[in-house]
N, C-alpha and C positions, 0 to 999 in steps of 0.2 A: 620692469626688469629689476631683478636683485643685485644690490650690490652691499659687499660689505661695509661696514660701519670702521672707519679711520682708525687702526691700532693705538693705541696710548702707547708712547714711548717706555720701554721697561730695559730702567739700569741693568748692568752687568750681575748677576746673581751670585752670590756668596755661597758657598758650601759651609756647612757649619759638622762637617766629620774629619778630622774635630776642630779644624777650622778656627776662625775662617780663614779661608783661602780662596782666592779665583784658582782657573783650571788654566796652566799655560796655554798659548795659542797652539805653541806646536803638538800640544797631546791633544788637541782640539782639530788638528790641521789630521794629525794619523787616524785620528776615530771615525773621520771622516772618508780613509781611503777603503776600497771592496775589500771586504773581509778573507781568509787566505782558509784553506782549508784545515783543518784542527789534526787532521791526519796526515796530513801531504809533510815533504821535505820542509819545505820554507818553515812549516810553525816549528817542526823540530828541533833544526835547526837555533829557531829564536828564543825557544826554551831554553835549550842546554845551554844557551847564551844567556840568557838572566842567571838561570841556575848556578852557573861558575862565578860571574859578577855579585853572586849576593851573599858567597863564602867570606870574603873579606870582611863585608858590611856584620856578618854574625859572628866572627871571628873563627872558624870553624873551618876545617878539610875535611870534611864527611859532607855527604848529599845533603841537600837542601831542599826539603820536599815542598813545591808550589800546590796550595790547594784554591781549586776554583770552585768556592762557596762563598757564602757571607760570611760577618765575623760567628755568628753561632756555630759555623761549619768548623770553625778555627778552637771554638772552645772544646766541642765535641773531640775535636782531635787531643787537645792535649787531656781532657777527662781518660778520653780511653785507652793512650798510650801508657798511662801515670798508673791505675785502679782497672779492675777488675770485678763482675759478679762476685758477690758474698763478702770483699773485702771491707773494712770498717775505716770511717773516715771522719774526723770533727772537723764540719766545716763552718768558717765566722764571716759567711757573708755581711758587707754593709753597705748594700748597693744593688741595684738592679741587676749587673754584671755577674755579682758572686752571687746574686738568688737563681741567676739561668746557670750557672755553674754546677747549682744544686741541685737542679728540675734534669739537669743530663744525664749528673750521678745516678741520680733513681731509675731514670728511665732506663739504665744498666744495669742494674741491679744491686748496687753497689749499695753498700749498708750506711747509709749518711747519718750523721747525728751532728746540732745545729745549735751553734752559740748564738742566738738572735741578740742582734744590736739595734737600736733606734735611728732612723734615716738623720743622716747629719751628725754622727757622733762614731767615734772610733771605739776597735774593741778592748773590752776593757780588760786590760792584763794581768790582774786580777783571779779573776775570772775563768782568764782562760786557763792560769796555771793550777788552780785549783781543780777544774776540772779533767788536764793533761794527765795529774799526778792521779787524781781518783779513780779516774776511770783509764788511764792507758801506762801505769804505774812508769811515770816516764816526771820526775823532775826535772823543774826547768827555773832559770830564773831570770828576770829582763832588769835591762836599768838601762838608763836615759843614758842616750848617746848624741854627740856632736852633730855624726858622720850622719847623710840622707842620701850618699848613691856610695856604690861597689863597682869596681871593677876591673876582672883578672885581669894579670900583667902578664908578659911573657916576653921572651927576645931570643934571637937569635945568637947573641953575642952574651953565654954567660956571665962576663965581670961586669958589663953593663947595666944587666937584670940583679945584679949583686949591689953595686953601688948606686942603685935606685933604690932599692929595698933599706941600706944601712942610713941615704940619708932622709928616710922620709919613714924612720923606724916605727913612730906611732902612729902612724895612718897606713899601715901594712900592718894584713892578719891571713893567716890560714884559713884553706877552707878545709871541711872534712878528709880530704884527700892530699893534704899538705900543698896544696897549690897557694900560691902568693895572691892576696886582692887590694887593692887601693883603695881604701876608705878619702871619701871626700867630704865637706862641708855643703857646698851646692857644685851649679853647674858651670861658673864661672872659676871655682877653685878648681875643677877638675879640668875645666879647657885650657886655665893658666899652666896647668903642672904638666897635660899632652903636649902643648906647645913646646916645651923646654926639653922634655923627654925624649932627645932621639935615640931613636933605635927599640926602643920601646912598645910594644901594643896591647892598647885598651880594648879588655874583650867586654859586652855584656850580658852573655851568656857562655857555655865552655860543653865542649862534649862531655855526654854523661861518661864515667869509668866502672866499666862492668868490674862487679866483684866476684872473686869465683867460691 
């Protein structure tokens, strides 16, 4: 008679996307319950429930579109909302990420032209402005900045969005569309200064504004 061979004890498994992290018990406890129909009311229902809950989190009162793909499905999305067929594009991959970034363009037809950089090295800016100016007669110029995160402000209560802005005058800049952004140092500067900020909201992204 067969019997199996005594399993070796195996620790709790680490996720490493992008981790590490364990999986709570309770998202471990719901994976576990009969799956609901994808069409039926309930899932409906639970979508338009994430979907509403995740406008806050983007800063955003426009739809929130949920895609059920991988992350490639995610890149592809933003390649073909952004570019089109025949359109021209310099892309400065430096990573696996910005090389499948690349591999999508084309597959769309899109006219890529490609600042190659050496794995483990950033691009060099240099380089890049040199090539903006030549070939996309677009000057541009970079110089070394404090700041390493952004992010739009906004409030409900204008003199509040006012006296945020006058006292934190060099770390507030415009974006193309006169909107206000918060330049920060790190992530500790920035949680210090949310803290203290009431009335205040930190976006990390902002709806795009249609030009006409």
């Amino acid at each position: 008679m067969y019997t199996h061979p005594p399993e070796a004890p195996v620790s709790k498994q680490l996720l490493f996307i992008p981790g590490p992290v364990t999986v709570a018990e309770p998202v471990l406890a719901a994976m576990g319950k009969p799956m609901v129909d994808h069409r039926g009311p309930e899932y409906k229902a639970l979508q338009a429930s994430v979907a509403s809950k995740l406008k806050p989190v983007f800063g955003t009162t426009s739809d929130v579109l949920l895609l059920g793909s991988s992350g490639t499905g995610g890149l592809e999305a933003a390649v073909t909302n952004m570019f089109g067929p025949g359109e021209k594009i310099l892309a400065c991959p430096i990573g696996v990420f910005g090389e499948r970034l690349l591999s999508i363009a084309k597959t769309w037809g899109i006219d890529v032209e490609v600042l190659p950089t050496e794995y483990g090295y950033g691009v060099d800016p240099v380089a890049l402005k040199a090539r903006l100016d030549a070939e996309y007669a677009l000057p541009v110029e970079f110089e070394v900045s404090e700041f390493q995160l952004a992010r739009w402000i906004s409030s409900d209560d204008r003199k509040k969005l006012e006296a945020f802005i006058a006292a934190n005058g060099s770390g507030v800049a415009d974006d193309v569309d006169g909107d206000p952004v918060f330049l920060a140092r790190n992530e500790f500067y920035l949680g210090y200064t949310r803290e203290r900020a009431e009335g205040i909201v930190f976006s990390s992204i902002k709806d795009v504004k249609k030009r006409g």
